[in-house]
N, CA, C and O atoms as a GROMACS GRO file, in nm:
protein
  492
    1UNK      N    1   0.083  -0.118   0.000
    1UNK     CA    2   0.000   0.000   0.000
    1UNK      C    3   0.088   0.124   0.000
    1UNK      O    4   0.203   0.128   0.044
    2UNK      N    5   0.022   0.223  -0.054
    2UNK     CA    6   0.102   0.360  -0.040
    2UNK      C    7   0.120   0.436   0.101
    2UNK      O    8   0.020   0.439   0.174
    3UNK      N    9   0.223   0.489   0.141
    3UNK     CA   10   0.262   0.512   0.283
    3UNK      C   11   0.269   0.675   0.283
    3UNK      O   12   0.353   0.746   0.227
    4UNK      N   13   0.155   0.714   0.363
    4UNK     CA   14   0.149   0.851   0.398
    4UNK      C   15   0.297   0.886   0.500
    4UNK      O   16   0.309   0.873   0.622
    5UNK      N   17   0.383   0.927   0.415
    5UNK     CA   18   0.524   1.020   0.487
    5UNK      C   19   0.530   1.190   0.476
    5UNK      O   20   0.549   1.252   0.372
    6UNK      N   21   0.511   1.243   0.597
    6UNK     CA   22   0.499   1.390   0.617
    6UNK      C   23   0.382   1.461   0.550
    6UNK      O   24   0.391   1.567   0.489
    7UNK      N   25   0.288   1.399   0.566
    7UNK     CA   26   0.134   1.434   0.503
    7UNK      C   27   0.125   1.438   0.330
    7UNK      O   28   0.048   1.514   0.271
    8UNK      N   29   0.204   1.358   0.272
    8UNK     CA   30   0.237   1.321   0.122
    8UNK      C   31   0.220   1.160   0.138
    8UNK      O   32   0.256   1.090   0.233
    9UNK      N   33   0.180   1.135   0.061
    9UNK     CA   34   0.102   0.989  -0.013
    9UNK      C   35   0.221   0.970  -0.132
    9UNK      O   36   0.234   1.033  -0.237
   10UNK      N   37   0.303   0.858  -0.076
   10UNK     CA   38   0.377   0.831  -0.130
   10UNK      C   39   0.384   0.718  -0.217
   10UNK      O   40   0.326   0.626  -0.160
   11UNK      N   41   0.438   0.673  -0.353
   11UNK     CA   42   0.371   0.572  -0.415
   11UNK      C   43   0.526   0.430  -0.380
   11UNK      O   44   0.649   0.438  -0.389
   12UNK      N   45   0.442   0.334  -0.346
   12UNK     CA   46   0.607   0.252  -0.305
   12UNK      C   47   0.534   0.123  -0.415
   12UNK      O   48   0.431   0.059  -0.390
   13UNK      N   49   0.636   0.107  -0.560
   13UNK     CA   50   0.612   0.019  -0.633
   13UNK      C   51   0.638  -0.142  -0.595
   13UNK      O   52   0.618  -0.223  -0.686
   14UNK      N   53   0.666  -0.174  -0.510
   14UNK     CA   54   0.693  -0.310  -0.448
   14UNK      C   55   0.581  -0.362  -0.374
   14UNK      O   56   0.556  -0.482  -0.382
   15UNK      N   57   0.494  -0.270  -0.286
   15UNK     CA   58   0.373  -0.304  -0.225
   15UNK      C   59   0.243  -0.285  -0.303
   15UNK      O   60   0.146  -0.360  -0.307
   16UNK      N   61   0.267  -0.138  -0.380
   16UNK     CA   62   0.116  -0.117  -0.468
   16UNK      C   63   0.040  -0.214  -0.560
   16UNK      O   64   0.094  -0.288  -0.642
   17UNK      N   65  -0.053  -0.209  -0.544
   17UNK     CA   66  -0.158  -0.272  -0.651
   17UNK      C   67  -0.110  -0.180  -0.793
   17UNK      O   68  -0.072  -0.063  -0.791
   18UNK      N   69  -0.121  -0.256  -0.898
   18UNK     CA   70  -0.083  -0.226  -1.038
   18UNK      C   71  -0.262  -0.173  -1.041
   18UNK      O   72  -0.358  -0.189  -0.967
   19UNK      N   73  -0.237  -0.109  -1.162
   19UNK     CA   74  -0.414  -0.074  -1.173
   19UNK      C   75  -0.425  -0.135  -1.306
   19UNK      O   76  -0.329  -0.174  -1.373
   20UNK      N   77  -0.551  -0.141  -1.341
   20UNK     CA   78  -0.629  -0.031  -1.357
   20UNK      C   79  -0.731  -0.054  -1.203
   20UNK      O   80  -0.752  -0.167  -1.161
   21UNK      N   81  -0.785   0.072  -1.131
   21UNK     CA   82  -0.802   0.019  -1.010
   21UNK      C   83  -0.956   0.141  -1.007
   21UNK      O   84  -0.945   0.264  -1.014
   22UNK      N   85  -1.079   0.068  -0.994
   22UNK     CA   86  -1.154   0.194  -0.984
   22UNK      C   87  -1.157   0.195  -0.821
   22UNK      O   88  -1.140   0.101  -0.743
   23UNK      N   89  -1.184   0.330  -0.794
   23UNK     CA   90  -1.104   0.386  -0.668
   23UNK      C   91  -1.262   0.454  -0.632
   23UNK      O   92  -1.308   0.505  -0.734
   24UNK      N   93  -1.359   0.467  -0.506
   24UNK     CA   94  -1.447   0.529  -0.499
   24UNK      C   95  -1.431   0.600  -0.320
   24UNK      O   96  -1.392   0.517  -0.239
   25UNK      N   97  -1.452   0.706  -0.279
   25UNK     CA   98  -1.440   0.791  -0.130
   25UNK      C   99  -1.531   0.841  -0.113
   25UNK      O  100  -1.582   0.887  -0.215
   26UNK      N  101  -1.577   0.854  -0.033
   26UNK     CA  102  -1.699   0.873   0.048
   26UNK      C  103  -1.632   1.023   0.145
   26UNK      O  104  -1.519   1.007   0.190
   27UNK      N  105  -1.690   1.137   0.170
   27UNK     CA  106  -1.615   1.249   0.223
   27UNK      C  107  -1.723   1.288   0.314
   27UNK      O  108  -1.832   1.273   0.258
   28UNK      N  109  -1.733   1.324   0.411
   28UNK     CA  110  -1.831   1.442   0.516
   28UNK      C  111  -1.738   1.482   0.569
   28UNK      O  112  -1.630   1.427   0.592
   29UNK      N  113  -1.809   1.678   0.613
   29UNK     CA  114  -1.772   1.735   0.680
   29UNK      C  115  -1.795   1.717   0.876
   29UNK      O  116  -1.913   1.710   0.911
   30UNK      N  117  -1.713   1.713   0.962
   30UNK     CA  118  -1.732   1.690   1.099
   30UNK      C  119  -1.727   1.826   1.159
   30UNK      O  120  -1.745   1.830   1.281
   31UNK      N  121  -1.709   1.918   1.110
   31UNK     CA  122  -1.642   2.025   1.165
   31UNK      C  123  -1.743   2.120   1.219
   31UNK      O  124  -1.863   2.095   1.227
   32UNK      N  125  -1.681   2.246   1.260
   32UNK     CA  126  -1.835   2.308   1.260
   32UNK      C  127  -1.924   2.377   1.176
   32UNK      O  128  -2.009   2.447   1.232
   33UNK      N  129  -1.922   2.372   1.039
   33UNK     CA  130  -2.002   2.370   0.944
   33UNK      C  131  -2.084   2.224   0.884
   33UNK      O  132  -2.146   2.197   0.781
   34UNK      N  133  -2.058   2.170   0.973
   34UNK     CA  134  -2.087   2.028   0.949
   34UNK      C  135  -2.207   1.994   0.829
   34UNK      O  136  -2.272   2.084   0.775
   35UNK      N  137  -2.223   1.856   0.798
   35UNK     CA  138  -2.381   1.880   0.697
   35UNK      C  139  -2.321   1.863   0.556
   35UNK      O  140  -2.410   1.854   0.471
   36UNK      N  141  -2.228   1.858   0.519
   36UNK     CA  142  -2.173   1.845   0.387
   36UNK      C  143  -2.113   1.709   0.344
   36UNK      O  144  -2.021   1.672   0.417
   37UNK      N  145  -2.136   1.651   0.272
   37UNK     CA  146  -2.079   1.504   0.198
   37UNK      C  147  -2.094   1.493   0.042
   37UNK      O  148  -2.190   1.512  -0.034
   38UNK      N  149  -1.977   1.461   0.025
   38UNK     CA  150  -1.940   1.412  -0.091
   38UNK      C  151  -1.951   1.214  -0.123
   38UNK      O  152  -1.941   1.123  -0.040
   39UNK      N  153  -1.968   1.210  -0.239
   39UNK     CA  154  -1.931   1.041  -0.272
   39UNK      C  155  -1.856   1.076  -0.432
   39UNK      O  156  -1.912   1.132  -0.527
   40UNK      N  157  -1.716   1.023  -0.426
   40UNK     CA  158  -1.662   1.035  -0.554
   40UNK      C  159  -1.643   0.876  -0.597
   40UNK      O  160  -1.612   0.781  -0.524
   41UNK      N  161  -1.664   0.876  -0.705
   41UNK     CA  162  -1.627   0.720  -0.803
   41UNK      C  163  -1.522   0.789  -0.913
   41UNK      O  164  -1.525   0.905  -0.956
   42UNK      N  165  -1.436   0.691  -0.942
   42UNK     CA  166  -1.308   0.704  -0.988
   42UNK      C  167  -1.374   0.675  -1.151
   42UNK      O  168  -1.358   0.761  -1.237
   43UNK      N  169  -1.451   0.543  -1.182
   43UNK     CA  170  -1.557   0.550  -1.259
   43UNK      C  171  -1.665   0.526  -1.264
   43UNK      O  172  -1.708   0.443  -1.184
   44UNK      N  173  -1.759   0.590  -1.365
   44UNK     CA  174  -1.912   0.588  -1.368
   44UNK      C  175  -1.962   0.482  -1.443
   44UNK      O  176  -2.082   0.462  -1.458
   45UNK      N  177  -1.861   0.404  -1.497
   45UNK     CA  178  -1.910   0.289  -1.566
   45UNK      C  179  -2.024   0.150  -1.483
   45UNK      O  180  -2.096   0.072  -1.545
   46UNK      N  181  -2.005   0.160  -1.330
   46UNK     CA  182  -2.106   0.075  -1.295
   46UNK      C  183  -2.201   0.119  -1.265
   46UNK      O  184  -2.285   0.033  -1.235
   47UNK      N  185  -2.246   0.256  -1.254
   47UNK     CA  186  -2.360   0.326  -1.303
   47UNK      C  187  -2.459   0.304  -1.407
   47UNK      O  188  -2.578   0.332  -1.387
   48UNK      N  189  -2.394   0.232  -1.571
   48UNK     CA  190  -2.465   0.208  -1.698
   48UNK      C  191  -2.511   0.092  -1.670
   48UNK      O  192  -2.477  -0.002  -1.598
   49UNK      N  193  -2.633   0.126  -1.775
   49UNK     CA  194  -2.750   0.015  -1.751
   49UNK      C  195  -2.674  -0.129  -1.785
   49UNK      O  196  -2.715  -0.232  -1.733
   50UNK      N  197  -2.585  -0.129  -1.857
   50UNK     CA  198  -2.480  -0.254  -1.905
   50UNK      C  199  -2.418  -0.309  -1.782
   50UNK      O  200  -2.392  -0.428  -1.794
   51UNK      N  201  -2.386  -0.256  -1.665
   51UNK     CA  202  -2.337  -0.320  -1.591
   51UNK      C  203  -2.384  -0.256  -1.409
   51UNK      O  204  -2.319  -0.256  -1.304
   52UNK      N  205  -2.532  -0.206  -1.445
   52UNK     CA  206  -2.591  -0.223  -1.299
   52UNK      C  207  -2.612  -0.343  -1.243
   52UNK      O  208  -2.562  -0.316  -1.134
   53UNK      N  209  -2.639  -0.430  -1.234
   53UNK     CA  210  -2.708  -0.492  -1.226
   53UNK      C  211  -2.586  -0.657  -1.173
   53UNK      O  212  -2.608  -0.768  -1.125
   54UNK      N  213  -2.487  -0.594  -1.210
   54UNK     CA  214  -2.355  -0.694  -1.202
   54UNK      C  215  -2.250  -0.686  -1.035
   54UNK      O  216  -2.186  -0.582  -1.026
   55UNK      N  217  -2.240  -0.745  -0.966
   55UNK     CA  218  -2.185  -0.751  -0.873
   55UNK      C  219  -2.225  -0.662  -0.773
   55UNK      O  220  -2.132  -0.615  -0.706
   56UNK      N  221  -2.368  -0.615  -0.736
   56UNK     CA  222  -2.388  -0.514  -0.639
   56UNK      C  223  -2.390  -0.373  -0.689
   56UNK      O  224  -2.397  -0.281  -0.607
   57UNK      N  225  -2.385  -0.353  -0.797
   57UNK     CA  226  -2.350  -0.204  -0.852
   57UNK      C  227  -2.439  -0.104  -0.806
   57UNK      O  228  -2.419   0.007  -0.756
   58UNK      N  229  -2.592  -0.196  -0.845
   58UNK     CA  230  -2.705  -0.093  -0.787
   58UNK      C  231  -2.704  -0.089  -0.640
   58UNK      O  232  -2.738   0.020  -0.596
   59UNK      N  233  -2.671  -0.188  -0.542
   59UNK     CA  234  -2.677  -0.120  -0.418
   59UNK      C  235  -2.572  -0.056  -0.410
   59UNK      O  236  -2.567  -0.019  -0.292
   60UNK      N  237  -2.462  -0.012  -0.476
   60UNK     CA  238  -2.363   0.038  -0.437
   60UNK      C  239  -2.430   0.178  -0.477
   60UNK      O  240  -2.448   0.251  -0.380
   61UNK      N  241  -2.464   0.224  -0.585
   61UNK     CA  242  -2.540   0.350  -0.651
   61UNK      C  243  -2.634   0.405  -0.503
   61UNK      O  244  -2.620   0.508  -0.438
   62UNK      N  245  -2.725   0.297  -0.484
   62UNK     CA  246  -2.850   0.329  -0.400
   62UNK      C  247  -2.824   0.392  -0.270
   62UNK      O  248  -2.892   0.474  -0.209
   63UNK      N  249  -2.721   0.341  -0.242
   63UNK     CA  250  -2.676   0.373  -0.089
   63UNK      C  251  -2.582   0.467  -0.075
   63UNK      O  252  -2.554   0.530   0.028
   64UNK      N  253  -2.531   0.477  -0.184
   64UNK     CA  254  -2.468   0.645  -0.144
   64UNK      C  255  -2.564   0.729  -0.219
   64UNK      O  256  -2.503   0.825  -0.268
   65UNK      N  257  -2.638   0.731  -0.237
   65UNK     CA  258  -2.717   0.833  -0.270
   65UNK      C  259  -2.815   0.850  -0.127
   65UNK      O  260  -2.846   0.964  -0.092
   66UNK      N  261  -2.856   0.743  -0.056
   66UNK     CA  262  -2.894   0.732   0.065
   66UNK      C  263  -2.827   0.795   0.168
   66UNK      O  264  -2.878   0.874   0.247
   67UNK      N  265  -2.700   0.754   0.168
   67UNK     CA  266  -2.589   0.797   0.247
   67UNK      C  267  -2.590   0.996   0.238
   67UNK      O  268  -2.596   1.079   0.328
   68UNK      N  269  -2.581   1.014   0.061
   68UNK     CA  270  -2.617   1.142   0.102
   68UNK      C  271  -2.709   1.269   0.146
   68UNK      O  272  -2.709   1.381   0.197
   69UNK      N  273  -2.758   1.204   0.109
   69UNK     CA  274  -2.945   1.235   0.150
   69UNK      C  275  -2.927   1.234   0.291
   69UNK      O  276  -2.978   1.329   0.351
   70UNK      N  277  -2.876   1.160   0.349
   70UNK     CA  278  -2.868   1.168   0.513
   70UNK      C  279  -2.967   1.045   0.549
   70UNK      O  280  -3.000   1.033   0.667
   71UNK      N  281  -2.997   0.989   0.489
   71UNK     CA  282  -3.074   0.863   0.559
   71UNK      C  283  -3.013   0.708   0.534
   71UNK      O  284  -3.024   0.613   0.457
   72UNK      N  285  -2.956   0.743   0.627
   72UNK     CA  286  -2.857   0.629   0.684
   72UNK      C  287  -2.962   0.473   0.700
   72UNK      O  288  -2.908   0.363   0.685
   73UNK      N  289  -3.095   0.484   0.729
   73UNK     CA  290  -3.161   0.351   0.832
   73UNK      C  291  -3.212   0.322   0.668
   73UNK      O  292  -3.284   0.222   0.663
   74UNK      N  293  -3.187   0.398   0.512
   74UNK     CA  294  -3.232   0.284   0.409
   74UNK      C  295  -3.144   0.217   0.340
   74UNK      O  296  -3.174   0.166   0.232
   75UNK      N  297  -2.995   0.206   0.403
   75UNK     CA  298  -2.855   0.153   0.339
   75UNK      C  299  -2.875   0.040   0.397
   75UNK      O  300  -2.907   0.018   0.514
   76UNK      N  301  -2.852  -0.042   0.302
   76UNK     CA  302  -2.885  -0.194   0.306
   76UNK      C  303  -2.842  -0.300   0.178
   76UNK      O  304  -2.875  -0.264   0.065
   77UNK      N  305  -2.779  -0.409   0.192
   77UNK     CA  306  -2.785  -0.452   0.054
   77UNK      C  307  -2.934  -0.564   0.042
   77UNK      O  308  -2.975  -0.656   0.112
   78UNK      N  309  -2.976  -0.508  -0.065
   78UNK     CA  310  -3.066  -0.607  -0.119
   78UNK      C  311  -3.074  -0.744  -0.127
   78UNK      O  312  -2.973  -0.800  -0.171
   79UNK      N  313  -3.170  -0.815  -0.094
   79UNK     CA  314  -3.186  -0.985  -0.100
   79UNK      C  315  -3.126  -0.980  -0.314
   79UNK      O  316  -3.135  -0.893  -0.401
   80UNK      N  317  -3.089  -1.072  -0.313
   80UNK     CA  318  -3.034  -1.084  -0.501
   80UNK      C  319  -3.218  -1.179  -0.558
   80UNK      O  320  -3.249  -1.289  -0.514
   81UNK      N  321  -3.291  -1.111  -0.641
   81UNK     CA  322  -3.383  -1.148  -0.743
   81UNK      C  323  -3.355  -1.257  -0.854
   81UNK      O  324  -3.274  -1.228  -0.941
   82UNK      N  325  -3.411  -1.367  -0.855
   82UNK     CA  326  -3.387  -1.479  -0.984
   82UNK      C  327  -3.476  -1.472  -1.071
   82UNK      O  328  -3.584  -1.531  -1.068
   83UNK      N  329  -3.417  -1.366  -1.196
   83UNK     CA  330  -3.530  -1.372  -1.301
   83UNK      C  331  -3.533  -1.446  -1.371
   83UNK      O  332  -3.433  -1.451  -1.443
   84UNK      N  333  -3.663  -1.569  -1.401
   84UNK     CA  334  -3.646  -1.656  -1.499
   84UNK      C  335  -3.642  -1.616  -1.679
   84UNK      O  336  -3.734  -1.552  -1.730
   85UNK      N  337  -3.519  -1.664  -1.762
   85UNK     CA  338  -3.545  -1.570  -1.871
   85UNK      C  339  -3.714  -1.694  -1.975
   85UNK      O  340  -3.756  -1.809  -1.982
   86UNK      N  341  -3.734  -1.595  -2.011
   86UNK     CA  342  -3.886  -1.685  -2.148
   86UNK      C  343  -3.819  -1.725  -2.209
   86UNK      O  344  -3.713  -1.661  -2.203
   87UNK      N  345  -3.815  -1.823  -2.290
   87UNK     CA  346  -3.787  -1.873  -2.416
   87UNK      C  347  -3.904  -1.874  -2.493
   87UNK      O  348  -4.001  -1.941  -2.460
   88UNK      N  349  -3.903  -1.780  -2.630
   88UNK     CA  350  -4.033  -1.830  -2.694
   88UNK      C  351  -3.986  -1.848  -2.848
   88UNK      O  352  -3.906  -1.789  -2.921
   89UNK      N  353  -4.050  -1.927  -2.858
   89UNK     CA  354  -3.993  -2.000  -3.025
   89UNK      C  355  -4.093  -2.015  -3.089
   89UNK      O  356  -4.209  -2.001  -3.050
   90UNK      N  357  -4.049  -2.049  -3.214
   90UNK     CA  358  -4.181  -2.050  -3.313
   90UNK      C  359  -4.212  -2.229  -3.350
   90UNK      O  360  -4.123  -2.313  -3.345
   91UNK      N  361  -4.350  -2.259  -3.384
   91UNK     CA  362  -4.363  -2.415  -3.403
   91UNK      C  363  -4.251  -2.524  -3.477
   91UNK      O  364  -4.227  -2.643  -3.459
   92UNK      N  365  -4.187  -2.399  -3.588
   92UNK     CA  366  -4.105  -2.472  -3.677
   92UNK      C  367  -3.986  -2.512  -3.571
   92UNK      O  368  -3.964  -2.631  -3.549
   93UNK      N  369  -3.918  -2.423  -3.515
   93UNK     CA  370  -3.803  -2.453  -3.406
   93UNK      C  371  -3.865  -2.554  -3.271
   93UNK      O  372  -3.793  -2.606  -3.185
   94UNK      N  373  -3.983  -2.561  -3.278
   94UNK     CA  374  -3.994  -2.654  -3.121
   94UNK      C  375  -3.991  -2.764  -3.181
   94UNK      O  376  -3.922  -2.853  -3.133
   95UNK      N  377  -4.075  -2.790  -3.317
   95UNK     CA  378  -4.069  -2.947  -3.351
   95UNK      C  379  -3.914  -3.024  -3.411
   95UNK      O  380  -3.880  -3.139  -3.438
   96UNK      N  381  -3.820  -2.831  -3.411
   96UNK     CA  382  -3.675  -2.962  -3.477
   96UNK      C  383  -3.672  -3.004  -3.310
   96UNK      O  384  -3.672  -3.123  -3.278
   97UNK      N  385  -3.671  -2.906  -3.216
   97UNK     CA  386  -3.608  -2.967  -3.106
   97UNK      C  387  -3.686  -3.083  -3.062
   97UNK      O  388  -3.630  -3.165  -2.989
   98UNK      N  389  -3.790  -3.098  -3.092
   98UNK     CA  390  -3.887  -3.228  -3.029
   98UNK      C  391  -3.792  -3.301  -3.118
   98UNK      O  392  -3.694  -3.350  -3.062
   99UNK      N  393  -3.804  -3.319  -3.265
   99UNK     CA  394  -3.712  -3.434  -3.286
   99UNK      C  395  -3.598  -3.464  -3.257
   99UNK      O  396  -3.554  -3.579  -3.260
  100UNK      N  397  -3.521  -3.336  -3.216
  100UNK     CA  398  -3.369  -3.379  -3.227
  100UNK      C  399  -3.326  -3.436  -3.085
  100UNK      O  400  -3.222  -3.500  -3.066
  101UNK      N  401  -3.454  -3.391  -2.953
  101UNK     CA  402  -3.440  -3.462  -2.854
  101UNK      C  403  -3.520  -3.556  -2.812
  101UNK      O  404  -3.512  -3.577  -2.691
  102UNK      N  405  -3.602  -3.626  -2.875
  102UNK     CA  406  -3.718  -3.778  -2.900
  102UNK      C  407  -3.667  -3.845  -2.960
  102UNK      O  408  -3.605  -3.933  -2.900
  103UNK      N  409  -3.662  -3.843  -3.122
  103UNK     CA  410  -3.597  -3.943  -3.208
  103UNK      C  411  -3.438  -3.926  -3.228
  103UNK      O  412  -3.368  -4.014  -3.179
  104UNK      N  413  -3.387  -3.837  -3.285
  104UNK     CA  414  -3.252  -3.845  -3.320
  104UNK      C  415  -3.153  -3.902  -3.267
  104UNK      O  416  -3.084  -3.989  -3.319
  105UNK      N  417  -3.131  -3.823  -3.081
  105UNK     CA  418  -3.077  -3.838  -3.014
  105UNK      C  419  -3.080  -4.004  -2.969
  105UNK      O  420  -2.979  -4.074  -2.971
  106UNK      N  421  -3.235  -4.062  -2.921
  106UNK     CA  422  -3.238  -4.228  -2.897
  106UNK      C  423  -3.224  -4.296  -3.006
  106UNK      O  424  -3.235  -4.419  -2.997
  107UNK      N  425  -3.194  -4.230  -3.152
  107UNK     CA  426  -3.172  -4.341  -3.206
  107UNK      C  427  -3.006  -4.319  -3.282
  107UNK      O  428  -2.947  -4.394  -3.360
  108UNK      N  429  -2.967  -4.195  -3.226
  108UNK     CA  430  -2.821  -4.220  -3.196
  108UNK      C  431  -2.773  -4.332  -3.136
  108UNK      O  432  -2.712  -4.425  -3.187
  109UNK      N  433  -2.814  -4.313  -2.998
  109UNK     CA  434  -2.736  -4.412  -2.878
  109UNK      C  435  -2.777  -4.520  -2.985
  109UNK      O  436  -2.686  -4.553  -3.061
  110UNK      N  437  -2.900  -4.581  -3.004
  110UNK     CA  438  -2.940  -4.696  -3.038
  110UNK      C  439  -2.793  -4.762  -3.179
  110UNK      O  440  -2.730  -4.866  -3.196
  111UNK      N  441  -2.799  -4.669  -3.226
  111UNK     CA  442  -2.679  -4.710  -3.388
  111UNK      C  443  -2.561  -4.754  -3.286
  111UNK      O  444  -2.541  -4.872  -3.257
  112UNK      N  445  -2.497  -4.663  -3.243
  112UNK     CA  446  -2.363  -4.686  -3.194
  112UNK      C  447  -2.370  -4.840  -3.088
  112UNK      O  448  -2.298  -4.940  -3.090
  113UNK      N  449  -2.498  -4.803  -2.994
  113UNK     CA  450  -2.486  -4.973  -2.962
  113UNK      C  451  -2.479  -5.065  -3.035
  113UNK      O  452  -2.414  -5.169  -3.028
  114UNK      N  453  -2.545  -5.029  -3.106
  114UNK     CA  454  -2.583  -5.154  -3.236
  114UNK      C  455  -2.416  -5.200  -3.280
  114UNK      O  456  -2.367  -5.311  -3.260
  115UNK      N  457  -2.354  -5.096  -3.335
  115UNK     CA  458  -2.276  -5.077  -3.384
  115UNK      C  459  -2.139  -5.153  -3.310
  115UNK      O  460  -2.045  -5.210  -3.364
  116UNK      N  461  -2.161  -5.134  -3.193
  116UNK     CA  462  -2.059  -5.144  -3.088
  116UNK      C  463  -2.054  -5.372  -3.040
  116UNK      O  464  -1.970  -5.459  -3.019
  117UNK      N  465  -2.232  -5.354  -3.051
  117UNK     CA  466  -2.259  -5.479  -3.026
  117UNK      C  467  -2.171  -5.584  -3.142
  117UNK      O  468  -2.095  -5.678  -3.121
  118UNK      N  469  -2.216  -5.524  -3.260
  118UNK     CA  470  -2.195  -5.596  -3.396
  118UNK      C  471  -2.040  -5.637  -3.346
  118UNK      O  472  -1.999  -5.742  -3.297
  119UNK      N  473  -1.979  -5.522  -3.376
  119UNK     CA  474  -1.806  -5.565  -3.377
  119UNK      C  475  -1.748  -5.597  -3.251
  119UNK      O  476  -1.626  -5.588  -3.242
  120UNK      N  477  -1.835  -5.646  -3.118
  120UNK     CA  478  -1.775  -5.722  -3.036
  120UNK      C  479  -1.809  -5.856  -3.076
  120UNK      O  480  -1.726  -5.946  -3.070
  121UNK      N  481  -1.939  -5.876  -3.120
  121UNK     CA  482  -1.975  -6.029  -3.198
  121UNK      C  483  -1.825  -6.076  -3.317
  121UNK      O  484  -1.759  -6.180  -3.318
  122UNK      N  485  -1.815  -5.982  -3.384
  122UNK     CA  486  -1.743  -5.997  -3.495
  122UNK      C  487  -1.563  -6.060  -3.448
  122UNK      O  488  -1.504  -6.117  -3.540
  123UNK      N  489  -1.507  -6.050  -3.347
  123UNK     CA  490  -1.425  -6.010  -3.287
  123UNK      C  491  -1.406  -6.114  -3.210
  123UNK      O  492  -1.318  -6.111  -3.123
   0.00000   0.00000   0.00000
């Protein structure tokens, strides 16, 4: 990790993480102007609809926006949702798959036994 020497953040290449590294800080004021907070993200890419939805992104979004708002008691991570996806096909595609998993497939196995039987007889 980088080692704060004489209030400078110093970079020591033997301990650091190589990046690419998204980096996010969370800031409030304590002082006596108090009441002020920041949330910085290094990037906004888990923000897009392409990758909300991937590793916590949206509770990560939700809760600092909570966080800044000042309501701390709705930061929470979410139970995770199992959406089942539809499959919908048209008659022509269900009946290859009816055949290709009714007939084709059992009368695969069936050849190669056959097949297998024959030339241990033969043998």
């Amino acid at each position: 990790m980088s080692e704060i020497v004489g209030g400078k953040v110093e970079f020591n290449p033997k301990n650091d993480i190589h990046g690419p590294l998204c980096v996010g800080l969370a800031l409030e004021n304590t002082g006596p102007a108090s009441g002020s907070r920041a949330v910085i993200f290094g990037d906004a890419d888990f923000a897009s609809n392409r990758l909300l939805q991937v590793q916590g992104n949206a509770d990560l979004l939700v809760n600092s926006v909570n966080w800044l708002a000042g309501q701390e008691q709705m930061i929470s991570i979410r139970p995770k949702s199992f959406d089942f996806a539809v499959v919908t096909i048209d008659k022509e595609a269900a009946m290859r798959v009816f055949l290709l998993t009714t007939v084709v497939s059992p009368l695969f196995v069936v050849l190669i036994g056959g097949a297998v039987w024959f030339w241990r007889r033969r043998v």
